[in-house]
VMD Tcl script that draws the C-alpha trace (Angstrom):
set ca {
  {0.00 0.00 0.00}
  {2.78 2.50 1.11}
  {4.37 1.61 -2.86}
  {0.97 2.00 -4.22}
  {0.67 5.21 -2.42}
  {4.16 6.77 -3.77}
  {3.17 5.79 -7.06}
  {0.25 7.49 -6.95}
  {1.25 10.93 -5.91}
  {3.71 10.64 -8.74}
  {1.20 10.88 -11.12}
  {1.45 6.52 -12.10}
  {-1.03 5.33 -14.94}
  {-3.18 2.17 -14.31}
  {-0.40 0.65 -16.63}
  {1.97 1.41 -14.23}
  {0.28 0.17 -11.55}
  {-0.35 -2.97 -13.04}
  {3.18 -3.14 -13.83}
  {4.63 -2.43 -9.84}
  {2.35 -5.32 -8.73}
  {2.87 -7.76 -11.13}
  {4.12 -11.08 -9.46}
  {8.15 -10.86 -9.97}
  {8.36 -15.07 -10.74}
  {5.83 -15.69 -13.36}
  {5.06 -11.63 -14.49}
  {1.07 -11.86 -14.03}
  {0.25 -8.85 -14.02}
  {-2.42 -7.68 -11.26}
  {-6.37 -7.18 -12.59}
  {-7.29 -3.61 -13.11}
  {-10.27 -4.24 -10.81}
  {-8.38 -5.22 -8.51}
  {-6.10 -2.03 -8.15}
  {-9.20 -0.15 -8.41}
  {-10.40 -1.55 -4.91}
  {-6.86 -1.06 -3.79}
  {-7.02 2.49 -4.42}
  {-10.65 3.07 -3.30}
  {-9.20 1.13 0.01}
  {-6.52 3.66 0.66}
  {-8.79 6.90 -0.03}
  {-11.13 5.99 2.57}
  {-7.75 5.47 4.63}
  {-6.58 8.88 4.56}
  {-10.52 10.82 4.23}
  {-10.40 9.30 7.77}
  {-7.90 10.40 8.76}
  {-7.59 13.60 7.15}
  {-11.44 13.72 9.35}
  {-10.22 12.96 12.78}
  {-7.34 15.68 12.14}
  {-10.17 18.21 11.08}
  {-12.56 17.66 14.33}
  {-9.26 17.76 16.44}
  {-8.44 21.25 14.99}
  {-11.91 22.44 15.34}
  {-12.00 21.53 18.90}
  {-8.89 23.29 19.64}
  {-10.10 26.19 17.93}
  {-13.27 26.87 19.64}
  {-11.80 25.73 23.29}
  {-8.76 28.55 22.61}
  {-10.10 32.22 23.73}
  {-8.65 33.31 20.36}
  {-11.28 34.84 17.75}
  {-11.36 32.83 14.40}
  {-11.80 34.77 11.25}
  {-11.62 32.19 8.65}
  {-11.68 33.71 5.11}
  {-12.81 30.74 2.50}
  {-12.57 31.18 -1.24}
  {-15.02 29.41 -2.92}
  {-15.55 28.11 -6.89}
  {-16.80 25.51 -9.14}
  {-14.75 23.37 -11.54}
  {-16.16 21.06 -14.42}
  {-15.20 17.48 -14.79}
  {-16.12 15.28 -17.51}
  {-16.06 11.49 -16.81}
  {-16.69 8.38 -18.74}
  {-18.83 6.29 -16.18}
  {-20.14 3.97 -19.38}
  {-19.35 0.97 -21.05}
  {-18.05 0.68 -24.55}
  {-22.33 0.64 -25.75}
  {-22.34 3.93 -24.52}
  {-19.02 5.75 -24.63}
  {-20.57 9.49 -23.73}
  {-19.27 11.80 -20.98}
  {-20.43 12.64 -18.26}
  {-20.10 16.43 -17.15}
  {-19.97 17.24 -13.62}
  {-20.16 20.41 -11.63}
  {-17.45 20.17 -8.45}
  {-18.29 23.01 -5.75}
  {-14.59 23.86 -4.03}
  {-13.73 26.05 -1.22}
  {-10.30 26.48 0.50}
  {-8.36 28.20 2.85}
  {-7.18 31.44 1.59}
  {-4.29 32.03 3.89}
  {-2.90 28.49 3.57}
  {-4.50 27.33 0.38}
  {-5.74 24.06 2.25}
  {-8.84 22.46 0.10}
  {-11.47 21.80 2.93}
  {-13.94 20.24 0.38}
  {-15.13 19.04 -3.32}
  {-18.09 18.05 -3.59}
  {-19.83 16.43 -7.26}
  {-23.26 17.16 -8.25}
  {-23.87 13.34 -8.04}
  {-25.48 10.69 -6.52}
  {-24.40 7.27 -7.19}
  {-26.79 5.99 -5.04}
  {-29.66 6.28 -6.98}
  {-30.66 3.99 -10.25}
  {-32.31 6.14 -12.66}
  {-34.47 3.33 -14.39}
  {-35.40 2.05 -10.53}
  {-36.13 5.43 -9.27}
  {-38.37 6.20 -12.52}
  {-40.55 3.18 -11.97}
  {-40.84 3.41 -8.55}
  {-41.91 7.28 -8.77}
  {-43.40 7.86 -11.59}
  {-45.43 4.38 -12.71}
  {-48.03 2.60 -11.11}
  {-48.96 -1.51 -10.61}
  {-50.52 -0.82 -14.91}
  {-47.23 0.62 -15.93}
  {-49.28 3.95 -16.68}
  {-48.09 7.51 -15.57}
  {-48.50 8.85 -11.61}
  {-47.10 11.75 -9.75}
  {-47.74 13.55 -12.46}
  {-50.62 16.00 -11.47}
  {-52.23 17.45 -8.09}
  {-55.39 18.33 -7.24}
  {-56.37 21.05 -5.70}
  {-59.87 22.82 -3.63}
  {-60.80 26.09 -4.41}
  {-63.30 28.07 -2.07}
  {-65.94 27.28 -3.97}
  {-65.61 23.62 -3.87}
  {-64.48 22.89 -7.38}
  {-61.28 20.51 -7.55}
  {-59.27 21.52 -10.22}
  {-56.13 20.19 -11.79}
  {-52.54 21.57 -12.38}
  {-49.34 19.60 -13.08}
  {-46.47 19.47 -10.39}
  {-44.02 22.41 -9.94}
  {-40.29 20.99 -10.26}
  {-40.04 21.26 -6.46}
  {-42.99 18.67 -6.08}
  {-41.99 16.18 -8.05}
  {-39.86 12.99 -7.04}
  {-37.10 14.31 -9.27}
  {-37.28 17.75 -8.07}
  {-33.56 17.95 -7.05}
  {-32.12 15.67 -9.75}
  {-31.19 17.53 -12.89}
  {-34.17 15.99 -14.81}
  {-32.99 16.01 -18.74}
  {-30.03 13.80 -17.54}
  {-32.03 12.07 -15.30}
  {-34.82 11.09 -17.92}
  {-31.75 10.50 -20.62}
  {-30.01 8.06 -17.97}
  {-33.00 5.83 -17.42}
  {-33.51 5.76 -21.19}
  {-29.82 5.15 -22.07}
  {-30.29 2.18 -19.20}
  {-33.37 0.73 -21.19}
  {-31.46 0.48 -24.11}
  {-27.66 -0.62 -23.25}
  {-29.96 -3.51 -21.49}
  {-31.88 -4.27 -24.84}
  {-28.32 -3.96 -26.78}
  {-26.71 -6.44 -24.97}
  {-29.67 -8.64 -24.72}
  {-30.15 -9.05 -28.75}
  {-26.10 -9.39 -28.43}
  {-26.19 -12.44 -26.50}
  {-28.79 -14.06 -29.19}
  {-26.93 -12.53 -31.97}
  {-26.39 -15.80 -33.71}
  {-29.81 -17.42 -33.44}
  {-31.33 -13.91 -34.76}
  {-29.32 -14.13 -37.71}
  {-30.29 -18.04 -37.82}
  {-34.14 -16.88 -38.55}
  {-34.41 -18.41 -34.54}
  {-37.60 -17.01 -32.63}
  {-36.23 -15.28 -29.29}
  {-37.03 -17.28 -25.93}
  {-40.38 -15.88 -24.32}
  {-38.93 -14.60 -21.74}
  {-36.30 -12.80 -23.85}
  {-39.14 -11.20 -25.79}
  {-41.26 -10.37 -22.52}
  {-38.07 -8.57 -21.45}
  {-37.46 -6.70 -24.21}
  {-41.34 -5.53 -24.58}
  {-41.14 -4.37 -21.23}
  {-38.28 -2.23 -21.71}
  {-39.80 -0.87 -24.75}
  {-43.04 -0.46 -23.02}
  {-41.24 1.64 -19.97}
  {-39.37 3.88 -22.29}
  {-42.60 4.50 -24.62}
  {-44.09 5.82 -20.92}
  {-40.67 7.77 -20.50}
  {-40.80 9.82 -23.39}
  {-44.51 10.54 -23.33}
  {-43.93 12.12 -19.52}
  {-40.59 13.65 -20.41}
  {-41.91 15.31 -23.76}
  {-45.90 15.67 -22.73}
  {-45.28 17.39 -19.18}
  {-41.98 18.17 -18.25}
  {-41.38 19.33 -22.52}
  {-37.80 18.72 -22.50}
  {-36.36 19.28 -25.59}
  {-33.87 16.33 -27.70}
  {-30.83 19.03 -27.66}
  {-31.41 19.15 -23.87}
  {-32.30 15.03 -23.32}
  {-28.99 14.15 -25.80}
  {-27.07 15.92 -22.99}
  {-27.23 13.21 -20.63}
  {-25.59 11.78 -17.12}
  {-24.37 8.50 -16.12}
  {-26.95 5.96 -16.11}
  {-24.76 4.45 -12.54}
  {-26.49 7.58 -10.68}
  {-27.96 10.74 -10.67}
  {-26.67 14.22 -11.80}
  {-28.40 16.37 -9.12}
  {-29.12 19.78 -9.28}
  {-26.17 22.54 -8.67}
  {-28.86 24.16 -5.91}
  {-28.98 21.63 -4.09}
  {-24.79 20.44 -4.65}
  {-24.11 23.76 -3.42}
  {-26.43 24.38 -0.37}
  {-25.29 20.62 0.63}
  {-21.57 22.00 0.33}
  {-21.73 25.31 2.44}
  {-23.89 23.41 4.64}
  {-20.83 20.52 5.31}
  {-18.57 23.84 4.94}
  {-19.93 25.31 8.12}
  {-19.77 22.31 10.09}
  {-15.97 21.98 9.59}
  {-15.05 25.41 10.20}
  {-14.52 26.33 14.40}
  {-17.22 29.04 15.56}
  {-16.63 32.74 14.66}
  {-16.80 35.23 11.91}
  {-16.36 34.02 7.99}
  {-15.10 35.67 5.06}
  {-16.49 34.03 1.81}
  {-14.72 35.16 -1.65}
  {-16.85 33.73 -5.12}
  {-18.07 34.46 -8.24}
  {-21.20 36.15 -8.86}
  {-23.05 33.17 -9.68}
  {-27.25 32.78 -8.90}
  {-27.11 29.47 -7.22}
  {-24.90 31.44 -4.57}
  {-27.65 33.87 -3.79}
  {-30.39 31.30 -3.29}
  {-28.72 29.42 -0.82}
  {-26.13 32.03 1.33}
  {-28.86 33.77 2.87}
  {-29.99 30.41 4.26}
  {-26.90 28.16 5.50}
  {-25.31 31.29 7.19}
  {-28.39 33.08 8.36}
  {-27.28 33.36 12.22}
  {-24.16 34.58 11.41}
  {-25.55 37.11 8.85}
  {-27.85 38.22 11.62}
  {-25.01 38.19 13.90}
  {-22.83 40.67 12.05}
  {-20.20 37.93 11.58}
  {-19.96 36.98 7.60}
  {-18.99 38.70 4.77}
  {-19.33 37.95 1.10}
  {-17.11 39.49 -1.28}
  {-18.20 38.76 -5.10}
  {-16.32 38.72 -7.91}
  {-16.89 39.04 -11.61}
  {-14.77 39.44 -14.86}
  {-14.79 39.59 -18.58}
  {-15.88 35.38 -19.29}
  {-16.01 36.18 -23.15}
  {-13.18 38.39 -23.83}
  {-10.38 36.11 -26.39}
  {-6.68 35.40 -25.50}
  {-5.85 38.82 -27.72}
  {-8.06 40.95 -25.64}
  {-7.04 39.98 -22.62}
  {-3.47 40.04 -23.71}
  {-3.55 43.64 -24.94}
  {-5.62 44.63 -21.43}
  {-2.50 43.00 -19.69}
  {-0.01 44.69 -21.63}
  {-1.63 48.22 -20.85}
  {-1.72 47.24 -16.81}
  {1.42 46.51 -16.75}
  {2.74 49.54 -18.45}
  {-0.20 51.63 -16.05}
  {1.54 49.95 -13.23}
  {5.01 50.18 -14.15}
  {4.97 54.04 -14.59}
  {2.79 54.20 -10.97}
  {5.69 52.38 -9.32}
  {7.78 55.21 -10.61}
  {5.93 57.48 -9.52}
  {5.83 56.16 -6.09}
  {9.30 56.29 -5.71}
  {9.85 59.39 -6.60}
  {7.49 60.52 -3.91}
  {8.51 58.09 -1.27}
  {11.98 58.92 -1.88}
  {12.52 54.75 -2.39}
  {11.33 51.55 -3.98}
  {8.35 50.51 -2.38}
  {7.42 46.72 -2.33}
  {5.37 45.03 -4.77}
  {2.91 43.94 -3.07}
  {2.59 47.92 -1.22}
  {2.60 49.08 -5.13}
  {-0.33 47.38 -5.82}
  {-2.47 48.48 -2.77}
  {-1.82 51.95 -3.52}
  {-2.01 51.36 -7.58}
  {-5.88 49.43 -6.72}
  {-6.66 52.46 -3.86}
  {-6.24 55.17 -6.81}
  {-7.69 53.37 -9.37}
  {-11.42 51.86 -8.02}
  {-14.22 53.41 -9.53}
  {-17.60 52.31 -8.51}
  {-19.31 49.87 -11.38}
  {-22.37 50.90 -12.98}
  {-24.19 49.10 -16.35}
  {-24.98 51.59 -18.75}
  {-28.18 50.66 -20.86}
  {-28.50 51.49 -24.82}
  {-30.19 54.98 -23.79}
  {-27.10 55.51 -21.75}
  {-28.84 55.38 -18.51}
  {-27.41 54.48 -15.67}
  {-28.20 50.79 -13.92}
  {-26.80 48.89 -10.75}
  {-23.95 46.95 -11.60}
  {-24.97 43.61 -10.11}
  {-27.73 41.35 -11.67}
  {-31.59 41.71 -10.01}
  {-31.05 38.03 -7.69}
  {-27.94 40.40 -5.88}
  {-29.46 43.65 -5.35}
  {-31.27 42.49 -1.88}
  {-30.05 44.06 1.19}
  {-28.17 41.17 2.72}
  {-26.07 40.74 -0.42}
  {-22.93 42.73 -1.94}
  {-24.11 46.98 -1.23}
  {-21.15 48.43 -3.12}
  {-19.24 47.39 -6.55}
  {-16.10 48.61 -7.77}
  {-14.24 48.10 -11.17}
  {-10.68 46.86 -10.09}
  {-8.13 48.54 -12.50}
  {-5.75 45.19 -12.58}
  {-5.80 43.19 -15.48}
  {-5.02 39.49 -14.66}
  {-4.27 36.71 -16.82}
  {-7.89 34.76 -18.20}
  {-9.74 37.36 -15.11}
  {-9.94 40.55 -16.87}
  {-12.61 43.65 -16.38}
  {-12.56 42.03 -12.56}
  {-15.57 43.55 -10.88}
  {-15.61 43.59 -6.90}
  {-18.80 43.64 -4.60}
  {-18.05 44.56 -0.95}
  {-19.98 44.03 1.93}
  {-21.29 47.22 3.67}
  {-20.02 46.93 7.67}
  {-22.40 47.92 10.32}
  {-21.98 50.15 12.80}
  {-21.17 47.86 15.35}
}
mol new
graphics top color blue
foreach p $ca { graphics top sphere $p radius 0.5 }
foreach p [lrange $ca 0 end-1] q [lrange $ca 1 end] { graphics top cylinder $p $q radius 0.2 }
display resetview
C-alpha cells in the first residue's frame, strides 16, 4: 500500500500500476479491478484520517479564547467522466463546488453534483409508474373556495425528481433501457441471424423495456417538454446528476460544520445558485454581524488577444505608478505595497450603462437584496484569463 501510495502521488497510470504489482516469478500482471479496490481502500484510509485531524483542529479552535476569522474562497470546476461501457461511450459532465483556505490554500472540500446511489431506471418506476405501468405523480389536485377541484401539473419542487437535474435524469433511465436491450439481442446474436424465434422470456423482457421507455418519453416530452438538444445531454446511467442548488447548499452546509465558531469571510463568483442558498446556510451569522461575502466578476467572453492587450496596458499603467511612487517616497516601495496603492487610486464604482445611456446597478436583479454585496467597484488590474474584474463589498455595520 505505502508503494501503491508513492506511485500514486507521482502521477502513475493504471499501466503502471499494473506493472509495480505484477508477481516478480511468473510476471502476471495484477487485474485492473483489482487495483481499483486497492485504491478506493486507501482513499477511505486517509478521508479518515484527514477527518479525525479536522474535528481535532476544530476543537482546539473553539476551546482557545482566540477569535477565528476564517476567510474561504469558494468556486466551481467542471469534470467530464466516462462512467459507461463501450455501448455507450458518452461523458459525463460534472459540476465540483470547491472552497479552501485562503491564507494556507488548504482544500477543505469538493463536492460532485452526483449521486451514485440512486438507479435512474429504478427510481423512474418506482416514482413515476403505477402496478398498470401507466403515468402517476404527475398532477395534483387542488380545492378552491368554492368547492371545485381543479387540476394543475407538479411544480419541479414537487416532483420525485425535483432535485435531480431531470434532462439527464430522464436521458439516464432511457440510455439504461437500451444498453440492457443492446446487450440482450447481443447475447442471441447468432440465433437472430439463424431466422431463430427469441425465448419468451427474452421477448417479454425486451417488450417491457420498450413499453417503460414509450411511458418515458410521453412524460418527459408531454409534461416536463424537455427538448432532444437538452435530453442528448445526458448523465451517467450508474447515478444521478443532481441539481447545482442543491450540490451547493449541501456543500456550504458541510462547509460550516468543519469550520470552528466565529466570523467568515467568503470570496466567489457572482453566480445565482450562490444567492439562493447564502442567505440560508449562514443566516445566524448574517444576523449576527459575523460573515462577509465578497463577489467577484470578470470579462468570461473576452479572447486570449483581448485579454493580452488589457494586460499589456496594466502593466505599463503599473510600471509608470511604481515610478511614480518612488519618486514621492523617496525609495522603492514593495510590490505587493505598489499594488495596494495602484488598486486604492484606481477603483471606480461599477455601474451598467443601458442602450439609452442610462445608468443601472452593476450587479444582476437576484444580488441587489439588502443582505447581499451593497457596493461594486471596477478593479483597474488586469489578470491573466480574469480581466474587467468587478468587486462587490460588503457594507459593515456600525457595530
Amino acid at each position: 500500500m505505502v508503494r501503491l501510495l508513492r506511485e500514486l502521488v507521482n502521477g502513475a497510470s493504471i499501466n503502471d500500476l499494473q506493472r509495480l504489482l505484477s508477481d516478480p516469478d511468473t510476471g502476471k500482471k495484477c487485474g485492473v479491478s483489482r487495483i481499483y479496490s486497492r485504491i478506493f481502500f486507501l482513499e477511505k484510509i486517509l478521508l479518515a484520517f484527514e477527518r479525525a485531524k479536522l474535528q481535532d483542529w476544530k476543537a482546539k479552535e473553539d476551546a482557545s479564547d482566540r477569535f477565528s476569522h476564517m476567510r474561504i474562497a469558494h468556486d466551481d470546476v467542471v469534470i467530464s467522466v466516462n462512467w459507461e461501457s463501450r455501448f455507450d461511450r458518452r461523458l459525463t459532465p460534472l459540476h465540483c463546488s470547491v472552497s479552501a483556505d485562503i491564507r494556507s490554500g488548504y482544500v477543505f472540500r469538493i463536492d460532485a453534483n452526483f449521486d451514485p446511489r440512486v438507479d435512474p431506471a429504478a427510481f423512474f418506476e418506482e416514482h413515476y409508474l403505477d402496478v398498470a405501468g401507466q403515468p402517476r405523480n404527475i398532477r395534483k389536485q387542488y380545492t378552491q373556495k368554492s368547492g371545485k377541484v381543479v387540476s394543475a401539473p407538479l411544480l419541479h419542487f414537487q416532483r420525485p425528481s425535483g432535485r435531480f437535474d431531470e434532462a439527464a435524469f430522464f436521458a439516464s433511465a432511457e440510455s439504461s433501457w437500451r444498453v440492457f436491450e443492446e446487450k440482450l439481442k447481443k447475447a442471441y446474436e447468432e440465433d437472430i441471424s439463424c431466422g431463430i424465434d427469441l425465448p419468451d422470456d427474452v421477448q417479454q423482457g425486451l417488450w417491457e423495456s420498450g413499453a417503460r421507455r414509450r411511458v418515458l418519453n410521453e412524460i418527459r416530452n408531454g409534461y416536463f417538454g424537455l427538448v432532444d438538444t437538452n435530453r442528448d445531454h445526458r448523465g451517467s446511467f450508474k447515478g444521478v446528476v443532481v441539481k447545482q442548488t442543491y450540490t451547493k447548499a449541501a456543500h456550504l452546509a458541510c462547509l460550516r460544520k468543519m469550520l470552528p465558531d466565529g466570523k467568515i469571510t467568503l470570496v466567489g463568483e457572482q453566480e445565482a445558485a450562490m444567492v439562493r442558498v447564502v442567505p440560508h446556510i449562514f443566516r445566524d451569522l448574517i444576523r449576527e454581524d459575523k460573515f462577509e461575502w465578497f463577489v467577484m466578476s470578470f470579462d468570461k467572453e473576452a479572447s486570449t488577444p483581448t485579454n493580452q492587450s488589457r494586460i499589456k496596458k496594466f502593466e505599463k499603467a503599473f510600471e509608470e505608478f511604481g515610478e511614480i511612487q518612488t519618486r514621492i517616497v523617496g525609495e522603492e516601495l514593495p510590490r505587493w505595497e505598489l499594488l495596494r496603492r495602484f488598486c486604492a487610486a484606481g477603483l471606480m464604482p461599477a455601474v451598467k450603462t443601458d442602450s439609452q445611456d442610462a445608468v443601472h446597478p452593476f450587479p444582476i436583479a437576484n444580488f441587489q437584496s439588502a443582505q447581499f454585496p451593497q457596493f461594486w467597484a471596477s478593479s483597474p488590474v488586469q489578470h491573466y484569463g480574469e480581466t474587467e474584474k468587478t468587486v462587490g463589498f460588503p457594507v459593515l455595520r456600525s457595530k
